[in-house]
DRENLUMMI-240703 format. One record per residue: residue in three letters; x negated, y, z negated of N, C-alpha, C, O in turn. Coordinates in nm, 2 decimals, m for minus. Each point is the difference from the previous one (the first is absolute). Example, Ala and Ser with C-alpha at 12.3 -4.5 7.8 and 13.67 -1.06 7.14 Angstrom:
BEGIN
<resn: Ala; n.u: m1.32; n.v: m0.57; n.w: m0.78; ca.u: 0.09; ca.v: 0.12; ca.w: 0.00; c.u: m0.09; c.v: 0.12; c.w: 0.00; o.u: m0.10; o.v: 0.00; o.w: m0.07>
<resn: Ser; n.u: 0.14; n.v: 0.11; n.w: 0.14; ca.u: m0.09; ca.v: 0.11; ca.w: 0.00; c.u: 0.08; c.v: 0.11; c.w: m0.08; o.u: m0.05; o.v: 0.11; o.w: m0.01>
***
This chain:
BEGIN
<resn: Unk; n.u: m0.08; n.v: m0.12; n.w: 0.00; ca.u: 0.08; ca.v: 0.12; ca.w: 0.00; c.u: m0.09; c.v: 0.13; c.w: 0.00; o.u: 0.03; o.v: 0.10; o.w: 0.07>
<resn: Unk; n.u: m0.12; n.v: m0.11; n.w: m0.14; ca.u: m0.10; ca.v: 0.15; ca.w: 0.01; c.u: m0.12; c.v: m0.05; c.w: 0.03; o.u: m0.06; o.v: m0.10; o.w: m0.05>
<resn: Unk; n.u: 0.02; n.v: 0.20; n.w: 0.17; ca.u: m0.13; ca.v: 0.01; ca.w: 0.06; c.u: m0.15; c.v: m0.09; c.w: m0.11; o.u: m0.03; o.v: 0.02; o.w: m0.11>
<resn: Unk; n.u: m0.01; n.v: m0.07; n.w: 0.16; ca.u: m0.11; ca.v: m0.05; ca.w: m0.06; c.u: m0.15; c.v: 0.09; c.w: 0.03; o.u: 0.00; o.v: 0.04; o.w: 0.11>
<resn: Unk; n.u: m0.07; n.v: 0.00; n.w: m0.17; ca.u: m0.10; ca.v: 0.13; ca.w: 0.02; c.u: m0.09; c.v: m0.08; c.w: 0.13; o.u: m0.07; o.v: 0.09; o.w: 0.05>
<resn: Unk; n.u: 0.05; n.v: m0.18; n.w: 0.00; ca.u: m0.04; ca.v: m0.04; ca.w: 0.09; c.u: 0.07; c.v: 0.05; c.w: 0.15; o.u: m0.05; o.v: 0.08; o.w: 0.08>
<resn: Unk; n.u: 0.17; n.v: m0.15; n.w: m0.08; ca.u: 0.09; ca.v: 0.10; ca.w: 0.11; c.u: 0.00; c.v: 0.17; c.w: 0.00; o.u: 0.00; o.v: 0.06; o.w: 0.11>
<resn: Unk; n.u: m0.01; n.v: m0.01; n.w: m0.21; ca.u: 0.04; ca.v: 0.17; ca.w: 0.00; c.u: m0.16; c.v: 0.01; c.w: 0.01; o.u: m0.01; o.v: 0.08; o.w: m0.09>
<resn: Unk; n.u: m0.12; n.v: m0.11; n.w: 0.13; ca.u: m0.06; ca.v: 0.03; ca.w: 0.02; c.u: m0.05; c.v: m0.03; c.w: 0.16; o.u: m0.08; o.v: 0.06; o.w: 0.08>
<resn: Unk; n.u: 0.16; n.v: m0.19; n.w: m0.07; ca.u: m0.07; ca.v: 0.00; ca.w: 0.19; c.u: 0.09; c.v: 0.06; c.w: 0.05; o.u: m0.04; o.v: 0.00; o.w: 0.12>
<resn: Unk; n.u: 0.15; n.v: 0.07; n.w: m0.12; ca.u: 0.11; ca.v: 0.08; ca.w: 0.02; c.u: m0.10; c.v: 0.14; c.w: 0.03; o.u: 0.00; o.v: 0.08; o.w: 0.10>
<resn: Unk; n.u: m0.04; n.v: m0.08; n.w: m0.16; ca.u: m0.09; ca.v: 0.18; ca.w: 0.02; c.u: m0.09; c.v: 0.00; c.w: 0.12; o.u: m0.02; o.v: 0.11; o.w: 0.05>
<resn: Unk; n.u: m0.01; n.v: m0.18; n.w: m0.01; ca.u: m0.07; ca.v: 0.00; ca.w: 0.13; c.u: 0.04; c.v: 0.06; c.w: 0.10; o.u: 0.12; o.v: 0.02; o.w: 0.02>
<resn: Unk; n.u: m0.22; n.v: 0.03; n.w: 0.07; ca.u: 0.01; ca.v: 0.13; ca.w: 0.13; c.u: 0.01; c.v: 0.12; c.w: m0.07; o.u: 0.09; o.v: 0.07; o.w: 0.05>
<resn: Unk; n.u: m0.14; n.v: m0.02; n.w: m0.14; ca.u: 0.02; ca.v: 0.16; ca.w: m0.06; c.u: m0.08; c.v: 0.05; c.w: 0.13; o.u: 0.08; o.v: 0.08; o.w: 0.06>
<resn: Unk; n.u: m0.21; n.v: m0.09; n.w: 0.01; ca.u: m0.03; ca.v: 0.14; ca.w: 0.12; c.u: 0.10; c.v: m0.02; c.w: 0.11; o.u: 0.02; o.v: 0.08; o.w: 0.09>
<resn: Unk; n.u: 0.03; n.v: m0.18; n.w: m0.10; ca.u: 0.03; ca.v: m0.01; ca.w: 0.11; c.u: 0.18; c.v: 0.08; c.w: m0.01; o.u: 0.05; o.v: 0.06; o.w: 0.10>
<resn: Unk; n.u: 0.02; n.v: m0.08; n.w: m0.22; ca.u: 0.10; ca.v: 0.06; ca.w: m0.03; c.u: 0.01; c.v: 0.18; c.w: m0.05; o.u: 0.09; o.v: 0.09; o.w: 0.00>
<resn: Unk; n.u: m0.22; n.v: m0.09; n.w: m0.04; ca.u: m0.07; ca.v: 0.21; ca.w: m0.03; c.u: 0.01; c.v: 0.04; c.w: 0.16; o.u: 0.09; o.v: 0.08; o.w: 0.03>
<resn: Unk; n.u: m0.16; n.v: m0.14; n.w: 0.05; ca.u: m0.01; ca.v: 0.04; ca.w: 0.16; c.u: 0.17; c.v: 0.04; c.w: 0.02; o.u: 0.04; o.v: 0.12; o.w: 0.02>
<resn: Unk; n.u: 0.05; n.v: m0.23; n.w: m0.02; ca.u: 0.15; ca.v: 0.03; ca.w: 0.08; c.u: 0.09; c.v: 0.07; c.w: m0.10; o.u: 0.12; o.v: 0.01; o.w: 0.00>
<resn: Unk; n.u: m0.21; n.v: 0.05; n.w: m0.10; ca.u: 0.08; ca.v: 0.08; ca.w: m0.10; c.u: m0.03; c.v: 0.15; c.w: 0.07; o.u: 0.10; o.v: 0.07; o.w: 0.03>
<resn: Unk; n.u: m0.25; n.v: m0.04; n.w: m0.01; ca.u: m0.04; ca.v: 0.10; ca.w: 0.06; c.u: 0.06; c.v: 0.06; c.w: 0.11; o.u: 0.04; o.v: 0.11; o.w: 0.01>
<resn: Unk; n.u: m0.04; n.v: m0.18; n.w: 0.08; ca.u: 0.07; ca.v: m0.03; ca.w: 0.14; c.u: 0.07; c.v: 0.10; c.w: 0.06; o.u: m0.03; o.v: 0.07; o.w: 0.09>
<resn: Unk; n.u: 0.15; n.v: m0.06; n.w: m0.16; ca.u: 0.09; ca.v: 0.12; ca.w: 0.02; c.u: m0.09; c.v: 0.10; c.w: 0.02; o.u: m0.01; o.v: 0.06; o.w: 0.11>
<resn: Unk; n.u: m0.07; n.v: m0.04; n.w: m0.25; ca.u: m0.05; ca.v: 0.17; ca.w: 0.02; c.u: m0.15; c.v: 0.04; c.w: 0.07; o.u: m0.04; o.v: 0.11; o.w: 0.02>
<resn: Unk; n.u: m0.01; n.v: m0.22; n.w: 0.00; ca.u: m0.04; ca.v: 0.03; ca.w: 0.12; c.u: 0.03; c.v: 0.01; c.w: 0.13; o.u: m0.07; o.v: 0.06; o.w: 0.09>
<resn: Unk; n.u: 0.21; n.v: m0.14; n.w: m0.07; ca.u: 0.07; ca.v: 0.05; ca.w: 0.16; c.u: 0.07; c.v: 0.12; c.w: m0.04; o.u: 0.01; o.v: 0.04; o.w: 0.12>
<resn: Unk; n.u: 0.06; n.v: 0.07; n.w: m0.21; ca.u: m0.01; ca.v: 0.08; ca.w: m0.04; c.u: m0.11; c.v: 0.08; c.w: 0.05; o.u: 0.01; o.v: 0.05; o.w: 0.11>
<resn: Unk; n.u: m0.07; n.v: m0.04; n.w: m0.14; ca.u: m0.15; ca.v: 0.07; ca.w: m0.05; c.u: 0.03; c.v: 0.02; c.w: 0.19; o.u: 0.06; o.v: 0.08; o.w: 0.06>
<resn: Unk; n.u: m0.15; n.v: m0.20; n.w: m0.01; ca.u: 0.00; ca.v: 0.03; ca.w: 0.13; c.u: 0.09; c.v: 0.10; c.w: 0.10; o.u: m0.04; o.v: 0.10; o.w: 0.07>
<resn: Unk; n.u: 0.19; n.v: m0.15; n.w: m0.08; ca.u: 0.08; ca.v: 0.08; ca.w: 0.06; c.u: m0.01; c.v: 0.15; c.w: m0.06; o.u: 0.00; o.v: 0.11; o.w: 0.06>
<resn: Unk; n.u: 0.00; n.v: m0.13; n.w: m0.21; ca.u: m0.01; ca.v: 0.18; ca.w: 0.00; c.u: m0.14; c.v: 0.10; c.w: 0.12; o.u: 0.00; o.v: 0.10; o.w: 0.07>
<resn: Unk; n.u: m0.09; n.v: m0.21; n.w: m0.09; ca.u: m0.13; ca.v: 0.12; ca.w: 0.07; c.u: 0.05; c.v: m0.04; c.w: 0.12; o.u: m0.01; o.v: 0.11; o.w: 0.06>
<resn: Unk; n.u: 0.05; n.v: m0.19; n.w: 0.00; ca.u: 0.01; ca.v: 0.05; ca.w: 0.15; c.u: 0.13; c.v: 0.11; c.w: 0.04; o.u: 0.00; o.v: 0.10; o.w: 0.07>
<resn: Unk; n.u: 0.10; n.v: m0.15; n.w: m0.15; ca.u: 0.08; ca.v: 0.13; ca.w: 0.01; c.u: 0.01; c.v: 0.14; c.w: m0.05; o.u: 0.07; o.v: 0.08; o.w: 0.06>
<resn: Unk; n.u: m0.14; n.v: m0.06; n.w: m0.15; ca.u: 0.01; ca.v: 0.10; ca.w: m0.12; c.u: m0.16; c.v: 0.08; c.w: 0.01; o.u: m0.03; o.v: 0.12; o.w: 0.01>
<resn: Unk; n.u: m0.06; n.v: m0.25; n.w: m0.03; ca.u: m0.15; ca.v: 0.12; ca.w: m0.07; c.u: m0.02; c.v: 0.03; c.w: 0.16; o.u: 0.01; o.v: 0.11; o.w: 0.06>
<resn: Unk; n.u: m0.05; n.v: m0.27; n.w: 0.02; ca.u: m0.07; ca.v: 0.02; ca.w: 0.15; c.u: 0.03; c.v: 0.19; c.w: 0.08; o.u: m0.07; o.v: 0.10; o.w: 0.00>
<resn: Unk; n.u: 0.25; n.v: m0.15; n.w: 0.05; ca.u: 0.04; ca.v: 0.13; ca.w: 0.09; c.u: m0.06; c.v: 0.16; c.w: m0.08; o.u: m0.04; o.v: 0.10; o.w: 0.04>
<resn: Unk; n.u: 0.06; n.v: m0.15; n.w: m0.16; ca.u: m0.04; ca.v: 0.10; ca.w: m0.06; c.u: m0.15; c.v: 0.11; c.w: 0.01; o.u: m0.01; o.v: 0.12; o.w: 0.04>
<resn: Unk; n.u: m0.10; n.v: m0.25; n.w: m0.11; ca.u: m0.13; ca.v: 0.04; ca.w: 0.03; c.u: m0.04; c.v: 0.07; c.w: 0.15; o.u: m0.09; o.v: 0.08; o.w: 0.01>
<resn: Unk; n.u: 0.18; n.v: m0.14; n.w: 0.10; ca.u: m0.01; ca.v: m0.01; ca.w: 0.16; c.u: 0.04; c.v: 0.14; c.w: 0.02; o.u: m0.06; o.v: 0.05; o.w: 0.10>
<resn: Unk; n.u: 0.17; n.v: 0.05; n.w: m0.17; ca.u: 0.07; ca.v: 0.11; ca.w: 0.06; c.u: m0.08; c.v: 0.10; c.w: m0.09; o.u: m0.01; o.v: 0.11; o.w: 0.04>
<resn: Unk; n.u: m0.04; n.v: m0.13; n.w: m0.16; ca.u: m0.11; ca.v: 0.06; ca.w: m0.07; c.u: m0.10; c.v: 0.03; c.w: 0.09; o.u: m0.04; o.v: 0.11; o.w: 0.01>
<resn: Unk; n.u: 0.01; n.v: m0.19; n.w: 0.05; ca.u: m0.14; ca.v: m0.01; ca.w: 0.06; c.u: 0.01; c.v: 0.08; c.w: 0.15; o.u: m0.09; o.v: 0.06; o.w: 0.06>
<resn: Unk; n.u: 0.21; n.v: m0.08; n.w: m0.02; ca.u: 0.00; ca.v: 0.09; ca.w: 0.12; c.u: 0.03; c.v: 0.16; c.w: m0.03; o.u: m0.04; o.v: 0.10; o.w: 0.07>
<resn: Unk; n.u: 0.10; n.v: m0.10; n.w: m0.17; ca.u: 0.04; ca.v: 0.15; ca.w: m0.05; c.u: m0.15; c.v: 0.08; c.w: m0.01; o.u: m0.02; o.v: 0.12; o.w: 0.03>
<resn: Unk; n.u: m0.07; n.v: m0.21; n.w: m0.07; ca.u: m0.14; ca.v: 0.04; ca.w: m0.06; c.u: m0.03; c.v: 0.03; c.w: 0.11; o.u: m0.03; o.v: 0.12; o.w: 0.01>
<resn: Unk; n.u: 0.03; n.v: m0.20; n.w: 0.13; ca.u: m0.08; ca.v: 0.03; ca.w: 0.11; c.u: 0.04; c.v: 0.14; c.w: 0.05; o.u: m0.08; o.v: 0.08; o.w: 0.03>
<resn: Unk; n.u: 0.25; n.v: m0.06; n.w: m0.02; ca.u: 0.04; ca.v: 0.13; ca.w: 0.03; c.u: m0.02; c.v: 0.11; c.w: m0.01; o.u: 0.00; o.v: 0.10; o.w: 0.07>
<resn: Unk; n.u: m0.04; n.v: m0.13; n.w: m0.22; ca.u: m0.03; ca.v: 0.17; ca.w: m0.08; c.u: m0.14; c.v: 0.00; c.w: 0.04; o.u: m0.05; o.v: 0.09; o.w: 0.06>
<resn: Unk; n.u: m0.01; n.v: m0.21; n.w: m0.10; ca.u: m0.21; ca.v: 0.08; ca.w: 0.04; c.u: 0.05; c.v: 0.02; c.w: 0.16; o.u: m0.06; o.v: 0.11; o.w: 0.02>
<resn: Unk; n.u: 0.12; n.v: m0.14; n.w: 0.09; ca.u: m0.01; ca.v: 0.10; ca.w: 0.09; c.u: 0.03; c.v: 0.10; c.w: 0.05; o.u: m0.03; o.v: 0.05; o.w: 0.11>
<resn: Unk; n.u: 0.13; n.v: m0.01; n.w: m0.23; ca.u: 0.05; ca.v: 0.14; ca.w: 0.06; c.u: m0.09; c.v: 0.12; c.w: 0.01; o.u: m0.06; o.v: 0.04; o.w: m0.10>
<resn: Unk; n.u: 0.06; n.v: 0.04; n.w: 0.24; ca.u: m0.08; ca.v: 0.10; ca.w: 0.03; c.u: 0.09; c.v: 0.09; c.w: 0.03; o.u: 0.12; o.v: m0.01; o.w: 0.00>
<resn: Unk; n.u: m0.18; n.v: 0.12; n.w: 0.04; ca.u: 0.04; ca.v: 0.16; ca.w: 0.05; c.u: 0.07; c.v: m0.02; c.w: 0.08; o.u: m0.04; o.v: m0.06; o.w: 0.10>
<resn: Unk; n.u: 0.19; n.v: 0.12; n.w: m0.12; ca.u: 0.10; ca.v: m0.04; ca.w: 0.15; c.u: 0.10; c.v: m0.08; c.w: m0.02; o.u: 0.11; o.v: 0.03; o.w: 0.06>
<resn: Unk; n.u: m0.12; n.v: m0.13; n.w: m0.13; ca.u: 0.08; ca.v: m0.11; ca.w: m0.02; c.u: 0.14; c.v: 0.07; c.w: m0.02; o.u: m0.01; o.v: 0.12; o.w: m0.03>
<resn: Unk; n.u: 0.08; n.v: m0.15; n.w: 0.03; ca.u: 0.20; ca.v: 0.04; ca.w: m0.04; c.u: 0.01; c.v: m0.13; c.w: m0.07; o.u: m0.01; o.v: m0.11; o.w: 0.06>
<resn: Unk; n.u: 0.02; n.v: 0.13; n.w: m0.22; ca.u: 0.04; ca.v: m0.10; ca.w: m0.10; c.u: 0.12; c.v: 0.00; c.w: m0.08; o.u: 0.06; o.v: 0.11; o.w: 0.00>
<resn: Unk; n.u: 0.01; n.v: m0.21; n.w: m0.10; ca.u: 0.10; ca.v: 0.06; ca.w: 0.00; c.u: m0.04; c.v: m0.06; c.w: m0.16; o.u: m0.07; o.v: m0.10; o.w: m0.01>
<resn: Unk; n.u: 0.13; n.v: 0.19; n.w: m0.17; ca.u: m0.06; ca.v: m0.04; ca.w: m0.05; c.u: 0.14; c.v: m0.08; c.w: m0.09; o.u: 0.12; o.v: m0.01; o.w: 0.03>
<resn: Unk; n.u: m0.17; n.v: m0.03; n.w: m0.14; ca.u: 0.12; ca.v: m0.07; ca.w: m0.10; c.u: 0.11; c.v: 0.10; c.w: 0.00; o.u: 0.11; o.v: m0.04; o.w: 0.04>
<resn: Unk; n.u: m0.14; n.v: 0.17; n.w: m0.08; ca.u: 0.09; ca.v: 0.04; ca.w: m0.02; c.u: 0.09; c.v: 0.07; c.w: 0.14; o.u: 0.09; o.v: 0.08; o.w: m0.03>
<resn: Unk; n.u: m0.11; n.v: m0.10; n.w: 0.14; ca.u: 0.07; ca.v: 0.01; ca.w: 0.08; c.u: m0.07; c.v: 0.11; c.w: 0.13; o.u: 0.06; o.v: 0.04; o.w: 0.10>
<resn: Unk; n.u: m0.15; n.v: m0.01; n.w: m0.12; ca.u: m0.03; ca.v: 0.15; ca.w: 0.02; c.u: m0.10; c.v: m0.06; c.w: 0.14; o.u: m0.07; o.v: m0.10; o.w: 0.00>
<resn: Unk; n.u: 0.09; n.v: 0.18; n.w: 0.09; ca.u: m0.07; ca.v: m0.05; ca.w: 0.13; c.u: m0.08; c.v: 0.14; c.w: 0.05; o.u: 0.04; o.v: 0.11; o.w: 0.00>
<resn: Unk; n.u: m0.17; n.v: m0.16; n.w: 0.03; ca.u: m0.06; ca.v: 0.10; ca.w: 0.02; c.u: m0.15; c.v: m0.02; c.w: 0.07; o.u: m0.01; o.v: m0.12; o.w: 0.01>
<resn: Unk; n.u: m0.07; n.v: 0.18; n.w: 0.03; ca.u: m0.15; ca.v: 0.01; ca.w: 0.09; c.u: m0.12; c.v: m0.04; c.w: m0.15; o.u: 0.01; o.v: 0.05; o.w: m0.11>
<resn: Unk; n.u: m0.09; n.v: m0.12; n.w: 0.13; ca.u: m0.07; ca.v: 0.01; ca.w: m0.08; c.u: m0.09; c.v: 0.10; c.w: 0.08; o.u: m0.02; o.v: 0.00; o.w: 0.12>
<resn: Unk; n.u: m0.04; n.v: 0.10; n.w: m0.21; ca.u: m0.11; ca.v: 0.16; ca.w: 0.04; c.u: m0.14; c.v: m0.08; c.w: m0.05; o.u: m0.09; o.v: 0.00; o.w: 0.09>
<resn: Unk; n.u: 0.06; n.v: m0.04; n.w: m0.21; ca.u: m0.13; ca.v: m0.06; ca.w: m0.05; c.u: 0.01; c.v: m0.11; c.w: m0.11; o.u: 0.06; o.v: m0.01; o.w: m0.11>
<resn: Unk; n.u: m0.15; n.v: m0.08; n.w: 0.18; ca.u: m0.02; ca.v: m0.08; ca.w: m0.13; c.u: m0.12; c.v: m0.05; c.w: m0.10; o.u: m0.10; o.v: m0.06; o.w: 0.03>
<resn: Unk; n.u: 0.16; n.v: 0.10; n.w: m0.15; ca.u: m0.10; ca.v: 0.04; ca.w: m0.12; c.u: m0.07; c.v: m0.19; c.w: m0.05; o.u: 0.05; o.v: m0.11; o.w: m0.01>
<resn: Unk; n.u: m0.20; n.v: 0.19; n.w: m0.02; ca.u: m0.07; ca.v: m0.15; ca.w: m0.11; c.u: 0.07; c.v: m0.08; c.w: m0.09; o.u: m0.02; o.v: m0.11; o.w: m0.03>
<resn: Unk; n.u: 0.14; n.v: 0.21; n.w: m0.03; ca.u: 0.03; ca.v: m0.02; ca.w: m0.13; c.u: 0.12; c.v: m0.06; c.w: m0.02; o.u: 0.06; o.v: 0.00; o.w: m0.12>
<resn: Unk; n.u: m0.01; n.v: m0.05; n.w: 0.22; ca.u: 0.13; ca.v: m0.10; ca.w: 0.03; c.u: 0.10; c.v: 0.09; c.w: 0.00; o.u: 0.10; o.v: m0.03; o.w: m0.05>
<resn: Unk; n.u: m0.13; n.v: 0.17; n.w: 0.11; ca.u: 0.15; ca.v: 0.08; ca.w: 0.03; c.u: m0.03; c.v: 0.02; c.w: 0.16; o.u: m0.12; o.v: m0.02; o.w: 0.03>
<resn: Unk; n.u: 0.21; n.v: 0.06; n.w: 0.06; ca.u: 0.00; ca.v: 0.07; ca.w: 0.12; c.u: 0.09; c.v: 0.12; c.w: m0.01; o.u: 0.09; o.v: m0.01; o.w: m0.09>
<resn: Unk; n.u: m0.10; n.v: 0.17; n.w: 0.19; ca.u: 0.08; ca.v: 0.03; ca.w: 0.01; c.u: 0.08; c.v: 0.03; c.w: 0.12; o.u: m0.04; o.v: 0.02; o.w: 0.11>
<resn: Unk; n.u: 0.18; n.v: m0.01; n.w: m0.16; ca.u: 0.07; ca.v: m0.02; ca.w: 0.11; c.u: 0.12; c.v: 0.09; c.w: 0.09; o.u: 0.10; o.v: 0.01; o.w: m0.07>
<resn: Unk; n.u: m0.09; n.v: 0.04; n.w: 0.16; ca.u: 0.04; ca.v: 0.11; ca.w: 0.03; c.u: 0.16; c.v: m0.01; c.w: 0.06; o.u: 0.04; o.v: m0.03; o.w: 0.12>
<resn: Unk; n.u: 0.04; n.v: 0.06; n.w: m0.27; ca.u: 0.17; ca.v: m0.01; ca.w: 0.05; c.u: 0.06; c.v: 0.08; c.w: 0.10; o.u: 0.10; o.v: m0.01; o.w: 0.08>
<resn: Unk; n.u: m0.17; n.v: 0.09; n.w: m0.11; ca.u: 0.07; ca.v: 0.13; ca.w: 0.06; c.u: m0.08; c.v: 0.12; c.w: 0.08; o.u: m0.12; o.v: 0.00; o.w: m0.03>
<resn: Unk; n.u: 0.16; n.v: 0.08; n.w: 0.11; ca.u: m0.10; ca.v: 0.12; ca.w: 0.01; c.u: m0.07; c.v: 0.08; c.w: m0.10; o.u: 0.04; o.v: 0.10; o.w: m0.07>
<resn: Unk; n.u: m0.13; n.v: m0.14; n.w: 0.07; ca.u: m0.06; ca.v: 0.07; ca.w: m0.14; c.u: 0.05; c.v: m0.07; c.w: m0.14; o.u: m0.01; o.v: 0.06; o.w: m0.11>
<resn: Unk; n.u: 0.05; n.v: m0.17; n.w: 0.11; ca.u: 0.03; ca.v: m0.02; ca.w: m0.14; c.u: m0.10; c.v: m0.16; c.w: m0.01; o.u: 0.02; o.v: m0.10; o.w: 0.07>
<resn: Unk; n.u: m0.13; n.v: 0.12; n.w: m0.19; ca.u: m0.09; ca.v: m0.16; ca.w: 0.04; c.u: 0.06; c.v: m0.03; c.w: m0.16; o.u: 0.06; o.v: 0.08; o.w: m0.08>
<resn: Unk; n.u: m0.08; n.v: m0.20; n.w: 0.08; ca.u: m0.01; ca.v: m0.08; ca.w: m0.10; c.u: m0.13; c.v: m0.10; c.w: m0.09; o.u: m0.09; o.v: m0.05; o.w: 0.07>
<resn: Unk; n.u: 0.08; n.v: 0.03; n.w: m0.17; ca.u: m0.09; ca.v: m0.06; ca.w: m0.02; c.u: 0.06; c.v: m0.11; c.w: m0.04; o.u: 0.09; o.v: 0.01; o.w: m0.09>
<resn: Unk; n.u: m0.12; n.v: m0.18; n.w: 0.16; ca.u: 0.12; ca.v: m0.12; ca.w: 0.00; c.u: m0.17; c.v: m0.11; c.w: m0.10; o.u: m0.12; o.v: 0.04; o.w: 0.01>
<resn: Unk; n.u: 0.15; n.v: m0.13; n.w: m0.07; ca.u: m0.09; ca.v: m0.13; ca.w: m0.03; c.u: 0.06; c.v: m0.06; c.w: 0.11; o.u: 0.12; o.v: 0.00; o.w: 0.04>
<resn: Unk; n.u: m0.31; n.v: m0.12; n.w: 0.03; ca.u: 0.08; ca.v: m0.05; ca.w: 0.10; c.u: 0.06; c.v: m0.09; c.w: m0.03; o.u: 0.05; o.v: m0.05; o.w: 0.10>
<resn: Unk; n.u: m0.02; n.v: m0.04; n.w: m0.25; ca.u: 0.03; ca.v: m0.10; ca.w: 0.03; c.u: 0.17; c.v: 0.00; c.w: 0.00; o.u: 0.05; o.v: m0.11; o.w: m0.01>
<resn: Unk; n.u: 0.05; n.v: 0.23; n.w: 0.03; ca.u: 0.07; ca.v: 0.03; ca.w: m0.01; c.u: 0.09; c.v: m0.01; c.w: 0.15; o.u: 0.12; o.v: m0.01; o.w: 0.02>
<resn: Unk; n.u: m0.23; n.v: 0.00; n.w: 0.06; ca.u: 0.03; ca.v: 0.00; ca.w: 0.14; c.u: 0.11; c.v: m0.12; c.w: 0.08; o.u: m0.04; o.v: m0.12; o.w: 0.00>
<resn: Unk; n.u: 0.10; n.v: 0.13; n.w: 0.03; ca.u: 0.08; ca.v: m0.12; ca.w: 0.02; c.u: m0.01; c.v: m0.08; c.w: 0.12; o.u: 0.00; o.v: m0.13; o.w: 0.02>
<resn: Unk; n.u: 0.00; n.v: 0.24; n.w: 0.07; ca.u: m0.01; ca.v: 0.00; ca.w: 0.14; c.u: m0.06; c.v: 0.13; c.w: 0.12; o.u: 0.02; o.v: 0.13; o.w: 0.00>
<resn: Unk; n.u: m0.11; n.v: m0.24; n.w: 0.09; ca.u: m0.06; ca.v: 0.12; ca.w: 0.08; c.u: 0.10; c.v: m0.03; c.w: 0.13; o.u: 0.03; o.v: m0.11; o.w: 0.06>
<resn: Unk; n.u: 0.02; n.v: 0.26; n.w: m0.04; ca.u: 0.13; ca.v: 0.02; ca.w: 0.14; c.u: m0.10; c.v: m0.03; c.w: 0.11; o.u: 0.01; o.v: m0.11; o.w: 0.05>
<resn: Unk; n.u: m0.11; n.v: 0.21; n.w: 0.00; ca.u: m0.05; ca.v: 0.00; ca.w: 0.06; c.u: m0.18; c.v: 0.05; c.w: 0.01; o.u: m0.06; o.v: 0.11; o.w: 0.00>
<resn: Unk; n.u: 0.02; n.v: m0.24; n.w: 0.02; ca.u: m0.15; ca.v: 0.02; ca.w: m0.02; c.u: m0.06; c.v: 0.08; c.w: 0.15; o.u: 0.05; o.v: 0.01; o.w: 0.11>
<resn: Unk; n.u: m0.18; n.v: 0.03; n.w: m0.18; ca.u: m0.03; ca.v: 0.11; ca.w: 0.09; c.u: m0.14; c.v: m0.13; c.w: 0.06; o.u: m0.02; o.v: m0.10; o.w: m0.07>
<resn: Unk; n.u: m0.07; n.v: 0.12; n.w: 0.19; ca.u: m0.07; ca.v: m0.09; ca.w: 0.10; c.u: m0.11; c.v: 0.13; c.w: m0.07; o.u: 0.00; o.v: 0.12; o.w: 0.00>
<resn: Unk; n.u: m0.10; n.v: m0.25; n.w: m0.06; ca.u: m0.20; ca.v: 0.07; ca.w: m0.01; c.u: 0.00; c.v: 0.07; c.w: 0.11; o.u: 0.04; o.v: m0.02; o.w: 0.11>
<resn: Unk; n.u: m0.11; n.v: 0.14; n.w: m0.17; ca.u: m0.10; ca.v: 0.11; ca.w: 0.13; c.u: m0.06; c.v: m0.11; c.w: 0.12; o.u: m0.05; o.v: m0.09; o.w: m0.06>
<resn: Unk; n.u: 0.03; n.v: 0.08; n.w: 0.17; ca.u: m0.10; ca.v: m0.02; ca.w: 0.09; c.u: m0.12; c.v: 0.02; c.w: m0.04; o.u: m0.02; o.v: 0.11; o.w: m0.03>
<resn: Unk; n.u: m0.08; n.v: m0.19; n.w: 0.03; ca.u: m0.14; ca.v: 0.03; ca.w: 0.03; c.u: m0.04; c.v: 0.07; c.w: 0.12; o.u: m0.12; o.v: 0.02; o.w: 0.02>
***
């Protein structure tokens, strides 16, 4: 009628093998999150980056907060400035930049 300590002891057998398909889940977890979630992520990071180190003199950008304008100069110091208006410049950070409308073509050599 009750287990004899012989039986409840070969009973315990496969523990790595039972820790592995416990894990399981959250490593297939784990995986789907980074391909959905961190991956696109790091990827649209990374092009944003490329955008901003190329923005030059000319460019027509448009920024977070809505404001579309010429960039006039761009500064060391992670600002450009940007020209809304006739006579009215701005001083924008570039990482603020959302989108370039229309890029301007390098000087000719």
């Amino acid at each position: 009628m009750f287990a004899t300590p012989a039986f409840a002891q070969a009973a315990a057998g496969g523990g790595a093998a039972a820790a592995f398909t416990s894990f399981m889940p959250l490593i297939l977890i784990f995986g789907i999150m980074y391909f959905l979630l961190i991956r696109p992520q790091q990827k649209k990071l990374k092009e944003h980056k490329a955008m901003v180190e190329a923005l030059r003199r000319g460019d027509q950008v448009l920024t977070q907060g809505g404001i579309v304008g010429k960039v006039t100069h761009v500064n060391e110091d992670g600002t450009i400035v940007v020209d809304i208006a006739e006579g009215v410049k701005v001083k924008v950070i570039k990482s603020t930049i959302v989108q370039v409308m229309n890029k301007t073509e390098p000087a000719a050599s």
